[in-house]
C-alpha positions in Angstrom: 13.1 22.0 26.4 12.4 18.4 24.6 10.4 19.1 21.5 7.8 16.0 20.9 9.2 14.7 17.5 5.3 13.6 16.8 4.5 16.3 17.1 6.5 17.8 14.9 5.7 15.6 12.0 2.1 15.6 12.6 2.2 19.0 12.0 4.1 18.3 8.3 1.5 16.2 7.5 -1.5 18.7 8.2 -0.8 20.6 5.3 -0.1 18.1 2.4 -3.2 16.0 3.6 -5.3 19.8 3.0 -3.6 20.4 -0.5 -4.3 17.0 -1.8 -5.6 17.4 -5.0 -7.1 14.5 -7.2 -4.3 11.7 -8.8 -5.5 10.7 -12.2 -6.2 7.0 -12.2 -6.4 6.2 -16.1 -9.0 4.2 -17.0 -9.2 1.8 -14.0 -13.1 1.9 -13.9 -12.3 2.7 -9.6 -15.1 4.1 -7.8 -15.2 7.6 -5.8 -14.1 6.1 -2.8 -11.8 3.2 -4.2 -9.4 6.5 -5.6 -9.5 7.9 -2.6 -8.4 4.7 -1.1 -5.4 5.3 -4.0 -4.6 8.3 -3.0 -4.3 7.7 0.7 -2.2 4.7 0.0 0.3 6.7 -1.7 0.6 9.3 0.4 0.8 6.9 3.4 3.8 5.1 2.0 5.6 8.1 0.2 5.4 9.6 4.2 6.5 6.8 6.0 10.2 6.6 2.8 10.2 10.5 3.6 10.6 9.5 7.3 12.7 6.6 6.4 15.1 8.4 4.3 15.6 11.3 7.0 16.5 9.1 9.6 19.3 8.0 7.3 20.1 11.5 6.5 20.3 12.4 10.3 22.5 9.6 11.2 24.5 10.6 8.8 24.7 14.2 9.1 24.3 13.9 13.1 26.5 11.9 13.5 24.1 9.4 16.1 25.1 6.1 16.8 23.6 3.0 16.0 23.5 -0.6 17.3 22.3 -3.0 14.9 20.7 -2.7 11.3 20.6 1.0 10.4 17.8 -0.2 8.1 15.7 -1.4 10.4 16.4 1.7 13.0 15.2 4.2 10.1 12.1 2.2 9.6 11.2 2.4 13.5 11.5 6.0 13.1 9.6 6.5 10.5 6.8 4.4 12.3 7.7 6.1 15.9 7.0 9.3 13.5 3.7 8.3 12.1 2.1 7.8 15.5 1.4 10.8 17.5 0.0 10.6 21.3 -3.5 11.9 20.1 -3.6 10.1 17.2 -6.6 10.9 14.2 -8.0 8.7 12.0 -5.7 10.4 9.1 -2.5 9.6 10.9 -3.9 6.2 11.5 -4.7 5.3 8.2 -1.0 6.4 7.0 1.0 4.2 9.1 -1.7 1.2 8.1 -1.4 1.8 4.8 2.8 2.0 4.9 2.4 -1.5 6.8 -0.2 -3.0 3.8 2.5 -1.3 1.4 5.4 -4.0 2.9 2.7 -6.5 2.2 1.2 -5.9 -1.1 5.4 -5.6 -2.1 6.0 -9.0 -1.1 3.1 -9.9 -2.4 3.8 -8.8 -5.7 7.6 -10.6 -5.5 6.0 -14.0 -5.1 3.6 -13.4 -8.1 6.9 -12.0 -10.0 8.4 -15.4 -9.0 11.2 -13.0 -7.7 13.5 -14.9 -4.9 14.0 -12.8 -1.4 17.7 -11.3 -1.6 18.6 -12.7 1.7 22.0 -10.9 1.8 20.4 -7.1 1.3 20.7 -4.5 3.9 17.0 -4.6 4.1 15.1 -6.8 5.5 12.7 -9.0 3.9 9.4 -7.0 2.5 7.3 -9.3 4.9 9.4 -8.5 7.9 9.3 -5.1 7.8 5.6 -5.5 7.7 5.4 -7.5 10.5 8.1 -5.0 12.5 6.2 -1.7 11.5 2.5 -3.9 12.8 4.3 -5.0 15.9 5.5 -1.3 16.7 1.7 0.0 15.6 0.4 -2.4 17.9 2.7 -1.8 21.0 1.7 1.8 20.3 -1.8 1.1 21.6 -2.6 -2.5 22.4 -6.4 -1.4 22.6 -6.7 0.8 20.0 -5.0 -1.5 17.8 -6.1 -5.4 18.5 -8.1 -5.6 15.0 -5.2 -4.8 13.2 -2.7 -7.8 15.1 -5.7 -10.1 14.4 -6.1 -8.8 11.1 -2.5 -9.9 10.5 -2.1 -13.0 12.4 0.5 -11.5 14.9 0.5 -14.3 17.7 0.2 -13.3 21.1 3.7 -14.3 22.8 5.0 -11.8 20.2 2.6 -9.1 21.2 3.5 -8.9 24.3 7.5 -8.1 23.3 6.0 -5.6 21.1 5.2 -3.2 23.8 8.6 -3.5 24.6 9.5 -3.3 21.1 7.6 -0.2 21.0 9.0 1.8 24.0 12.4 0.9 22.8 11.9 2.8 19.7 10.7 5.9 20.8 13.0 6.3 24.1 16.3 5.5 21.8 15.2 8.2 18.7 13.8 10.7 21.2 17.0 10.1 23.3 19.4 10.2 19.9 17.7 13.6 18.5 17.1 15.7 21.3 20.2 17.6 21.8 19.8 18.3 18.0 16.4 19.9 18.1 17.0 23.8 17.4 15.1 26.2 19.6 11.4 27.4 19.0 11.5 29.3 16.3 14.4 28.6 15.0 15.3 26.8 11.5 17.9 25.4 9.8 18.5 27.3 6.6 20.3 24.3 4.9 17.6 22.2 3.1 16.4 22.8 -0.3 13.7 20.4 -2.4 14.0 20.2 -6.1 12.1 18.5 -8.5 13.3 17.3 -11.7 11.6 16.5 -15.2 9.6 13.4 -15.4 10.4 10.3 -17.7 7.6 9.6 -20.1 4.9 7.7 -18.5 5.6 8.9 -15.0 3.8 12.6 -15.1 1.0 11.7 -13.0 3.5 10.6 -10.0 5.9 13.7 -11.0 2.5 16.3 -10.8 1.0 14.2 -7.1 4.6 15.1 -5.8 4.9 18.4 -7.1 1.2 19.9 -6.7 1.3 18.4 -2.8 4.2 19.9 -1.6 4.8 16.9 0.0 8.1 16.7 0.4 8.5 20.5 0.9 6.1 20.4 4.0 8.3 17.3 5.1 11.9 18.6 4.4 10.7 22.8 6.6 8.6 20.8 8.8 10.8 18.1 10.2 14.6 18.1 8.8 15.1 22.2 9.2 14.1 21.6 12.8 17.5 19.8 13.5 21.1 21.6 13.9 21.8 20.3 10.7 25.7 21.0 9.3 25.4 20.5 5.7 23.0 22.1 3.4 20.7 18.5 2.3 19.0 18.2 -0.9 15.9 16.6 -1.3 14.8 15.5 -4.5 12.4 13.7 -6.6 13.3 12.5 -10.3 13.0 9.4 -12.2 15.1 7.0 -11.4 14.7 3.7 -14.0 13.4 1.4 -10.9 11.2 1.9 -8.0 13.5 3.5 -5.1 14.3 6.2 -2.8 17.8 6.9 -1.0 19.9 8.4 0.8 23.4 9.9 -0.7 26.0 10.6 2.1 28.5 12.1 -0.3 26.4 14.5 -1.8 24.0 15.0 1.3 21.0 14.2 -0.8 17.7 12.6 -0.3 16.2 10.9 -3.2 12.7 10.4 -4.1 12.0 8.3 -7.4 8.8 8.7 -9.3 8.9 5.2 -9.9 8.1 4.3 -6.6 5.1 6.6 -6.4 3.9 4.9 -9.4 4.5 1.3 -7.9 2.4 2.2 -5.2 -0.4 3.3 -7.0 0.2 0.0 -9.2 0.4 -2.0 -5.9 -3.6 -0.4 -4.4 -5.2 -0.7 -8.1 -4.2 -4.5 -8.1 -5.5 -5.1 -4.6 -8.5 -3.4 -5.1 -9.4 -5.2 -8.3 -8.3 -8.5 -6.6 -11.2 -7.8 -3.9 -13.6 -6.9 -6.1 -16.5 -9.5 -6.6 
């Protein structure tokens, strides 16, 4: 019997979004609800690499096959993923915030004066903003019209995004249902690890860590597959702002750089709204 996949995730995120516990912002002079606003920003985009970084892992591992960009496939599921059929306003906010995260990113590049690397397996930072809103809004045209307005998306292309949109879901669903082990039943091959922190990344080490984030993530979602290999997932400091995917040693990496850039990426916009 076909497991919804949503639903699956939606119950991984239940339990990190209840353990949340506070993210020291130092010194930022932030209101209440502006580090709330950092927190959820974080989390939002830390989920939606989490997802990203499995669906490389199960193509991998599962063996599925895929026609085009693998890069851009991973990043459909991790948005098919974030968007359950009753969605909340948590869920909702978490896949809107992964979506400003591809936009503050290329924001900061042009302020870096940093040229696009047009050759990269990834697409552009702006792109895969504008691919993650198109799928939001084919998800629910009504529910989400602000948001295409919000971001310009022109109509001709909202109309392929429905498509877009049904595309995404019928080809994972289609891909990972054979995979999905019984009711009950869980794959005993996954195990989370987290390493020492560099100096100056404790905070993003500790968010990590005290969340469970990515242990909720790695039972919830990845031991529900027939999985071969036993997968490591693990967050350590990396020197840059990154997470990946290691087919030779079957591990998931989760860099505490990146959380940090996030929370970099929210303080900035916040103080660049700010009267």
């Amino acid at each position: 019997m076909f497991v919804p996949l949503r639903f699956l995730a939606m119950a991984a995120l239940a339990v990190p979004l209840a353990l949340l516990s506070p993210l020291r912002v130092q010194a930022q002079d932030l209101s209440d609800e502006e580090v709330e606003e950092v927190h959820d920003f974080i989390m939002g985009n830390i989920v939606f690499i989490l997802f990203h970084e499995f669906g490389h892992a199960l193509i991998s591992e599962l063996s599925l096959p895929v026609l085009g960009r693998e890069e851009d496939a991973v990043d459909a599921l991790a948005t098919v993923l974030l968007l359950p059929d009753d969605p909340s306003e948590e869920t909702d906010q978490m896949v809107m915030d992964a979506m400003d995260g591809w936009f503050l990113s290329d924001d900061y590049m042009v302020n870096e004066g940093e040229d696009p690397i047009m050759w990269d397996e990834h697409g552009l930072d702006l792109q895969r903003a504008y691919q993650v809103a198109c799928l939001i809004y084919g998800s629910d045209p009504d529910g989400f019209s602000d948001l295409a307005d919000s971001v310009e998306l022109p109509e001709d292309r909202r109309e392929t995004c429905l498509d877009d949109w049904d595309q995404a879901q019928s080809a994972w669903f289609g891909l990972l249902e054979p995979h999905i082990l019984d009711e009950g039943v869980r794959s005993k091959g996954i195990q989370v690890i987290h390493e020492p922190a560099a100096p100056g990344l404790e905070e993003a080490a500790d968010f990590l860590r005290e969340t469970e984030l990515i242990e909720v993530m790695a039972t919830e979602v990845l031991s529900r597959f027939d999985i071969p290999e036993r997968i490591t997932v693990a967050t350590t400091s990396c020197g840059e702002p990154n997470a990946f995917w290691d087919a030779e040693e079957a591990r998931i990496t989760i860099c505490y750089e990146l959380a940090d850039f996030y929370r970099e990426l929210i303080i900035e916009d916040i103080k660049n709204r700010s009267p």
